[in-house]
Wavefront OBJ file of the C-alpha trace (Angstrom):
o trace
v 102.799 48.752 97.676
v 100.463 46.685 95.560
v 97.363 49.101 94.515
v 94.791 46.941 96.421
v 96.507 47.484 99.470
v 97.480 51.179 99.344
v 93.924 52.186 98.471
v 92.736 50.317 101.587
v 95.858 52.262 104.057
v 94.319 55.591 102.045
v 90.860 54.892 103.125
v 91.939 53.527 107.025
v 94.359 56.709 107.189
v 91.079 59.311 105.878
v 88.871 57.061 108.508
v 91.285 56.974 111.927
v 93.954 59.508 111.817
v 91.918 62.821 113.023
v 90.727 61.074 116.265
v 94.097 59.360 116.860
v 96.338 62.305 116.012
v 94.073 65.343 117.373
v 94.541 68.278 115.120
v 95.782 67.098 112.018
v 94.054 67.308 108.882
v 95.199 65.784 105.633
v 96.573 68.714 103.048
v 97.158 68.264 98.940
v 101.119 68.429 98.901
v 101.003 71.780 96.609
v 104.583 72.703 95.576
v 105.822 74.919 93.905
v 107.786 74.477 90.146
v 111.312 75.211 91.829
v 110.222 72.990 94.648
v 108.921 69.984 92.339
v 112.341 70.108 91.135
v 114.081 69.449 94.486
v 111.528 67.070 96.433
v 111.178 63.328 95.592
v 107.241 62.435 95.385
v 106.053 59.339 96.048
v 102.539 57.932 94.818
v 99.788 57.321 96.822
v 101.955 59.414 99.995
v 99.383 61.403 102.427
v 100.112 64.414 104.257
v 98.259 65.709 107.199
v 99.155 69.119 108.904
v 98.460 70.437 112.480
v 99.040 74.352 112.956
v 100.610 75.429 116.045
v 101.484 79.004 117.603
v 104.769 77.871 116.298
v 103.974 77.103 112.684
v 102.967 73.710 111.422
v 103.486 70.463 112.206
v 103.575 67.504 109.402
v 103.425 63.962 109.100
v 103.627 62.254 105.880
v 102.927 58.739 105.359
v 104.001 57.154 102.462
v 103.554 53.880 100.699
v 106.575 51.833 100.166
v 107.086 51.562 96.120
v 108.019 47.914 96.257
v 107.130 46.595 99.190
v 103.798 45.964 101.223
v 104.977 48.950 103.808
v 103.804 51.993 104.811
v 106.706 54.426 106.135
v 106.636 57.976 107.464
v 108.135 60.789 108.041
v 107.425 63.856 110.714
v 108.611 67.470 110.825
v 107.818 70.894 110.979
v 108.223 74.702 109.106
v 107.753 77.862 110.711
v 106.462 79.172 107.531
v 103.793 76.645 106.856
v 104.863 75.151 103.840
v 105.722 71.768 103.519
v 109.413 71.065 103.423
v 109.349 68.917 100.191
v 112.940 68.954 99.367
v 114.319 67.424 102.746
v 111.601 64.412 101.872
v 112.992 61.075 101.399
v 116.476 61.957 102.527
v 116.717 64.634 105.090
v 118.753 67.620 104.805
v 122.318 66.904 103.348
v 124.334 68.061 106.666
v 122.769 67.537 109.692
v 122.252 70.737 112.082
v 123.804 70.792 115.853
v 120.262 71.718 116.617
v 117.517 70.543 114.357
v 114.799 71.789 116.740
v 116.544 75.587 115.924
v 115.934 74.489 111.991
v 113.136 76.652 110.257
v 112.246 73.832 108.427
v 112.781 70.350 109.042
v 111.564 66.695 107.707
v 113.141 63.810 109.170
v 112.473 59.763 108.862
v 109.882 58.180 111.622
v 113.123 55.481 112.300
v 115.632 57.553 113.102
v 113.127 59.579 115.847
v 111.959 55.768 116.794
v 115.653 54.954 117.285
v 116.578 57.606 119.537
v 113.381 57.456 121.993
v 113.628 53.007 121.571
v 117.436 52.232 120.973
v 115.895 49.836 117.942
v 115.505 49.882 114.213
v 112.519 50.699 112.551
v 111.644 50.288 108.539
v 107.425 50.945 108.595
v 105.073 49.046 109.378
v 103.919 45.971 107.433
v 100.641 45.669 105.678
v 101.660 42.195 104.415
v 104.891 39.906 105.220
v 105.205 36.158 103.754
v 104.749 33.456 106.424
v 108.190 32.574 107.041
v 111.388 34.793 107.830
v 113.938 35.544 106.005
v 116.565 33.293 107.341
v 113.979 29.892 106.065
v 115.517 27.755 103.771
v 112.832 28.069 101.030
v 112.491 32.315 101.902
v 112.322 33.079 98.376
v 109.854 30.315 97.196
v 107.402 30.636 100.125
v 107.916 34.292 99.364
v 107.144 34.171 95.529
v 103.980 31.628 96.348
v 102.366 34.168 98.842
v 103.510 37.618 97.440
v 101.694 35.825 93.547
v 98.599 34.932 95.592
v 95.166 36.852 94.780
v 94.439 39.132 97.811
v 90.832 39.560 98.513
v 89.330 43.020 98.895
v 88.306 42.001 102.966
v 91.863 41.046 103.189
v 93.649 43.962 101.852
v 90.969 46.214 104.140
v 92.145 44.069 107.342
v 95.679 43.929 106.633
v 95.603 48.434 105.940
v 93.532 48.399 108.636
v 95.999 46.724 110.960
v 98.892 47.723 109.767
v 97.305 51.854 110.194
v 95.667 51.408 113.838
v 99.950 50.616 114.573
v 101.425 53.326 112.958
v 98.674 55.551 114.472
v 100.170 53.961 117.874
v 103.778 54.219 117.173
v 103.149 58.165 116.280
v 100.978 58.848 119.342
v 104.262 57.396 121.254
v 107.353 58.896 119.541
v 105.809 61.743 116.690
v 103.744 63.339 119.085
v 106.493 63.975 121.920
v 109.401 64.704 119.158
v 107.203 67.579 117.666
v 105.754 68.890 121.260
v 110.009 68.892 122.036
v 109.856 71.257 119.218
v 107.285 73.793 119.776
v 108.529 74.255 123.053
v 111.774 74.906 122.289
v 110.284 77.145 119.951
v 108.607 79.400 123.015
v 111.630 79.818 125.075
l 1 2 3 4 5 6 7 8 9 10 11 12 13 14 15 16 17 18 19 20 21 22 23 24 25 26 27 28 29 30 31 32 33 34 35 36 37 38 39 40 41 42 43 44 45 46 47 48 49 50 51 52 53 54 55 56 57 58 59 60 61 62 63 64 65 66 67 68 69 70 71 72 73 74 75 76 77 78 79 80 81 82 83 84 85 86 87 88 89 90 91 92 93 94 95 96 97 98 99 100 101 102 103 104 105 106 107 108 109 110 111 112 113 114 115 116 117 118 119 120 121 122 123 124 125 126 127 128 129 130 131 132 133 134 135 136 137 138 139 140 141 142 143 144 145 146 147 148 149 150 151 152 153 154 155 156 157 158 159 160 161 162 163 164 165 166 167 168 169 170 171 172 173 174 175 176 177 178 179 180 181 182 183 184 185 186
């Protein structure tokens, strides 16, 4: 995500998240060495935490590195700490029961899938005025993506682009990490 645009999703994300996702807080990612070692970072990614009875709750939003996307990714760890190594891939084998997993990190699409039967790749903060399948994709593409982006555009493009992922989350985060917490109290 071009610079202009992810400082603009930062400053939307600091300015709507706590009254659309009641509870959580953005957190530094702190990790330890070992776990520096094992997690993928990603620049300009946010992380806000909600503590529950249960433990905590996280959802990490994170710039796409060459596109003009912002993804996510929601999960939970009984201990607290951010599970940093499952980020940007998941665990290795998937669990029968992932809500029984001490720790757990798993990709907004693939929770978006199950509750909508669709695909989902983030939500755009910019996409060229044509699709894909035009005959001149890559040259309208090229034109648009080289254009100069105004600071009031970059602000109402994050701006749009955050006020849906704060939807989407409210509609499938929210209920996939309730699921959790009470399967956590039975």
């Amino acid at each position: 995500m071009k610079s202009i645009y992810r400082k603009h999703v930062e400053e939307a994300l600091d300015r709507l998240l706590p009254d659309a996702l009641p509870g959580f807080v953005p957190v530094p990612l702190k990790l330890s060495k070992e776990e520096r070692k094992e997690a993928t970072l990603f620049a300009g990614s946010r992380l806000y935490a909600r503590a529950v009875p249960e433990g905590t709750q996280f959802i990490h939003l994170i710039p796409h590195s060459r596109q003009e996307r912002l993804q996510a990714e929601v999960g939970w760890s009984v201990s607290g700490r951010f599970p940093a190594a499952l980020t940007s891939h998941g665990p290795l084998h998937k669990p029968a029961d992932e809500k029984a997993e001490p720790s757990w990190l798993i990709d907004f699409g693939e929770i978006y899938h199950r509750r909508h039967g669709m695909g989902f790749l983030g939500w755009d903060v910019w996409q060229p005025s044509v699709d894909i399948d035009h005959p001149d994709y890559m040259k309208v593409f090229m034109r648009e993506d080289l254009a100069p982006v105004s600071d009031e555009q970059a602000r109402t493009r994050a701006a749009a682009a955050v006020a849906e992922a704060l939807t989407d989350l409210r509609d499938v985060a929210l209920p996939y990490l309730e699921d959790w917490a009470r399967s956590r109290r039975r």
